[in-house]
SEZA-464004 format. One line per field, with one value per atom (N, C-alpha, C): x, y, z; chain; atom name. Coordinates in nm, 2 decimals, always signed. Layout:
N
xx [X:...]
yy [Y:...]
zz [Z:...]
cadena [A:...]
atomo [CA:...]
# end
This chain:
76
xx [+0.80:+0.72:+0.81:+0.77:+0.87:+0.84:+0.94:+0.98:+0.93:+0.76:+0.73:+0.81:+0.74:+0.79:+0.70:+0.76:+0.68:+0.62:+0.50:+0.45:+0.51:+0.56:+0.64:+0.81:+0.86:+1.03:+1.03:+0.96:+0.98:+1.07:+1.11:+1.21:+1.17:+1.22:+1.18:+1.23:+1.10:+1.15:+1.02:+0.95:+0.81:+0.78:+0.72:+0.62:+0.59:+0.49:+0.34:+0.38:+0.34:+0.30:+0.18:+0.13:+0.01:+0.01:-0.04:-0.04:-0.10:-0.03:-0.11:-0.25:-0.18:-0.35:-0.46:-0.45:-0.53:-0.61:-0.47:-0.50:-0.54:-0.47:-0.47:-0.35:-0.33:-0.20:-0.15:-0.03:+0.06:+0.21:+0.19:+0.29:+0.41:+0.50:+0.62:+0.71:+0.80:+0.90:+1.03:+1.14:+1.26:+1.37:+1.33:+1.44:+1.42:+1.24:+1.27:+1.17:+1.13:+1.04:+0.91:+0.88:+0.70:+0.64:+0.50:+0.41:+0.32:+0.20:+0.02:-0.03:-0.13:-0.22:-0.30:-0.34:-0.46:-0.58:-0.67:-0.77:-0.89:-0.86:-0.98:-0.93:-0.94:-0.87:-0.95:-1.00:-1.09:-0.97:-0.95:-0.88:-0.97:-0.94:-1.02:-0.92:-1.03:-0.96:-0.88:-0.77:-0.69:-0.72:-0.78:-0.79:-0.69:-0.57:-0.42:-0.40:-0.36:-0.33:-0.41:-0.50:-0.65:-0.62:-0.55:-0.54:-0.59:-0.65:-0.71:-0.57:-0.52:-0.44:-0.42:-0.53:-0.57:-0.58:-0.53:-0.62:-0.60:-0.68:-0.68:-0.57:-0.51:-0.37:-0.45:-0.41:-0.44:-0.28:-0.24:-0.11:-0.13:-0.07:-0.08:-0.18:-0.15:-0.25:-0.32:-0.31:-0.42:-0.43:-0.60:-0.67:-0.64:-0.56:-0.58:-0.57:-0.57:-0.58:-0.42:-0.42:-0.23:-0.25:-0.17:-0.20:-0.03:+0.00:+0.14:+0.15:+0.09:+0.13:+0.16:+0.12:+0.22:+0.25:+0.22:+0.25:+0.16:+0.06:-0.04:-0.12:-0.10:-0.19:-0.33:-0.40:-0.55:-0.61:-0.59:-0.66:-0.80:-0.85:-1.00:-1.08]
yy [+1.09:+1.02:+0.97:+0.95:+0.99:+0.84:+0.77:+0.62:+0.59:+0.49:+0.48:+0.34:+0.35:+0.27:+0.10:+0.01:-0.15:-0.19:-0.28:-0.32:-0.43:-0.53:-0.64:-0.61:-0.53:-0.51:-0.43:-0.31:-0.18:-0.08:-0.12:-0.02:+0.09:+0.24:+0.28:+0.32:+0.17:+0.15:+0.08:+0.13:+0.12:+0.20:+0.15:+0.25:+0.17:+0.24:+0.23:+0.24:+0.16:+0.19:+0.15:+0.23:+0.11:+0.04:-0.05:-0.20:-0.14:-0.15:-0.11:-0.19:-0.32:-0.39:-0.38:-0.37:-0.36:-0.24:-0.13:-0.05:+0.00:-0.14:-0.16:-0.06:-0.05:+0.03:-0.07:-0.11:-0.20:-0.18:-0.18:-0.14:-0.25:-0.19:-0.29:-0.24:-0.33:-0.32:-0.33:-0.23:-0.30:-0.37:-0.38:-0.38:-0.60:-0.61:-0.71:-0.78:-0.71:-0.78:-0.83:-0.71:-0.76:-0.67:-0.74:-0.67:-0.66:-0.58:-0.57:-0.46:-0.53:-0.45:-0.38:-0.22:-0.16:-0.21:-0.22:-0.29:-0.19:-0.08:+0.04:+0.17:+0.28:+0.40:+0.53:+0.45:+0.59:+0.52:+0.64:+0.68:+0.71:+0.63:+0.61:+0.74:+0.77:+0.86:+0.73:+0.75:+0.69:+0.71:+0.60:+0.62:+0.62:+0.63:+0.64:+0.76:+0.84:+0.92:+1.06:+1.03:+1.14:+1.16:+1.11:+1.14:+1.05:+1.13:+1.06:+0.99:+0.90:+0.83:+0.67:+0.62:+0.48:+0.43:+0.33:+0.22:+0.07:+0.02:-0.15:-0.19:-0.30:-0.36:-0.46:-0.58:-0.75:-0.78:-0.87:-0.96:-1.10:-1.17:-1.34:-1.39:-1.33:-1.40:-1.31:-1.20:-1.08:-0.99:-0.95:-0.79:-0.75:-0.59:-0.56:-0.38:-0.30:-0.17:-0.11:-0.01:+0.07:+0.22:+0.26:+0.42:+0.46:+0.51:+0.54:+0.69:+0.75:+0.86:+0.77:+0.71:+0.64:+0.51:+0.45:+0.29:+0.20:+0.21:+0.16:+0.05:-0.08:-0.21:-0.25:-0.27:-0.37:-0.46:-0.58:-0.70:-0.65:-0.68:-0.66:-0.81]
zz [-0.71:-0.61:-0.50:-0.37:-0.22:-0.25:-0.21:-0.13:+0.00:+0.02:+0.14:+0.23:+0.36:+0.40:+0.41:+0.36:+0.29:+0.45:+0.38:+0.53:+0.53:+0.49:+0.50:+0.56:+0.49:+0.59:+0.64:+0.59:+0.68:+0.61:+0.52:+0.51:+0.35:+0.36:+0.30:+0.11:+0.09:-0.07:-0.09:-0.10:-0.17:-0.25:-0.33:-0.41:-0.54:-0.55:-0.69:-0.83:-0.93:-1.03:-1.11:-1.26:-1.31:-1.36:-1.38:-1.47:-1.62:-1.74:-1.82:-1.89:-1.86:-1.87:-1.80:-1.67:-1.58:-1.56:-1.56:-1.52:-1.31:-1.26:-1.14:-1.08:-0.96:-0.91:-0.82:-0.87:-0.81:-0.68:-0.56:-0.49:-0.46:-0.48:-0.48:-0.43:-0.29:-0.26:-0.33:-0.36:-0.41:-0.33:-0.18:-0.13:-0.09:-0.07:+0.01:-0.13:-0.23:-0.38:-0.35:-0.22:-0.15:-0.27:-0.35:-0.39:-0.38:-0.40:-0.36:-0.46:-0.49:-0.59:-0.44:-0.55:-0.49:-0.53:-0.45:-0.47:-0.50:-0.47:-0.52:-0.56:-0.57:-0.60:-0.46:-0.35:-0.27:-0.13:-0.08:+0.01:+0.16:+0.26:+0.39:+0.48:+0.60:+0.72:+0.79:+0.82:+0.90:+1.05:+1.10:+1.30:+1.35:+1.28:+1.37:+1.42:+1.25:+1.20:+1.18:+1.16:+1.12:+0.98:+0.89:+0.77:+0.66:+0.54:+0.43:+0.33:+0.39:+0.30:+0.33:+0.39:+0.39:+0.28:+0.22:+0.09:+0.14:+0.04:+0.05:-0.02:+0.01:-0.09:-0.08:-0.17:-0.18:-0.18:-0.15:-0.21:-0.22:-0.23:-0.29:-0.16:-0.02:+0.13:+0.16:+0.18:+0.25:+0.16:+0.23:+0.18:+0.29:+0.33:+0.44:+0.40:+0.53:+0.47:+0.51:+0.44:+0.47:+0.47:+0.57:+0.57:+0.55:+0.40:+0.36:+0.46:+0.51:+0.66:+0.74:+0.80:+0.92:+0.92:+0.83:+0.80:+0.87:+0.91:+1.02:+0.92:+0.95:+0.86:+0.99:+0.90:+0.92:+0.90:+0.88:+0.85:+0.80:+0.69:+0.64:+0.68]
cadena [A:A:A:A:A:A:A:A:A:A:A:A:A:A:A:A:A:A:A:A:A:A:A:A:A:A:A:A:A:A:A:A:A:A:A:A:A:A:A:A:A:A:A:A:A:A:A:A:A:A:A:A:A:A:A:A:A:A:A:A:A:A:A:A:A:A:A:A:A:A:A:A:A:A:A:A:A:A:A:A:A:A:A:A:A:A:A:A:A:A:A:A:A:A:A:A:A:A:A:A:A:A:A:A:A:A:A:A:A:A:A:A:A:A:A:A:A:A:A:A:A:A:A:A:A:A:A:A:A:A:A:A:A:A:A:A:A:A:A:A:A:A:A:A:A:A:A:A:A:A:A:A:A:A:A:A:A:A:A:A:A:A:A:A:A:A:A:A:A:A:A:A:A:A:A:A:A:A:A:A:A:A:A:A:A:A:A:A:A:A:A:A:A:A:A:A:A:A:A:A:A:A:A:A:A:A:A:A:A:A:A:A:A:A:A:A:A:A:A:A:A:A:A:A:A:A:A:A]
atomo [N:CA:C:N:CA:C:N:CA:C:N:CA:C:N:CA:C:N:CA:C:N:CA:C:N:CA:C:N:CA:C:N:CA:C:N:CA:C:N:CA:C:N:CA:C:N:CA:C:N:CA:C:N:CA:C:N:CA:C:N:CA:C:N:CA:C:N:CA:C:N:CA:C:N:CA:C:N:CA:C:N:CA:C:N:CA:C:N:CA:C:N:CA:C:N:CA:C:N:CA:C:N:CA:C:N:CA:C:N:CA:C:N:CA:C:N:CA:C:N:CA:C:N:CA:C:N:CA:C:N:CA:C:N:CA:C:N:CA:C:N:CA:C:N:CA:C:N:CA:C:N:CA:C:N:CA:C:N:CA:C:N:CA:C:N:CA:C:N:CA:C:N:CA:C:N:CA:C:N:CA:C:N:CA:C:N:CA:C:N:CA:C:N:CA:C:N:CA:C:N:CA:C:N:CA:C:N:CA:C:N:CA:C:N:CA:C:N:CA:C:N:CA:C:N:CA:C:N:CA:C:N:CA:C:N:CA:C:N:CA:C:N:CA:C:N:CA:C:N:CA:C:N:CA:C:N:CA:C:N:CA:C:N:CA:C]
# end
């Protein structure tokens, strides 16, 4: 799985795994230790981008949306 780039530092060392209790998908930075649960599993068209690789994250303050093609955030 490719190393995206975090919406919190920027830099590219993100990436996903699943929770086995949950069964949630959890994204985690290693570089700056930012995390965010996926909050659904359906994938939006990106208006940046034109691409289907939008999702919702949550973290401890915001739901917002993330497109791992271009790194583009949205406040929900």
């Amino acid at each position: 799985m490719a190393l995206q780039s975090c919406p919190k530092c920027k830099e590219n060392s993100f990436t996903w795994f699943i929770s086995g209790k949950t069964q949630l998908t959890t994204w985690s930075c290693f570089d700056c230790d930012y995390e965010a649960k996926q909050t659904d599993n359906i994938e939006q068209v990106c208006e940046n981008c034109k691409e289907t690789t939008k999702i919702k994250l949550k973290d401890k303050e915001k739901e917002y949306w993330w497109c791992s093609n271009c790194n583009e955030t949205n406040d929900i």
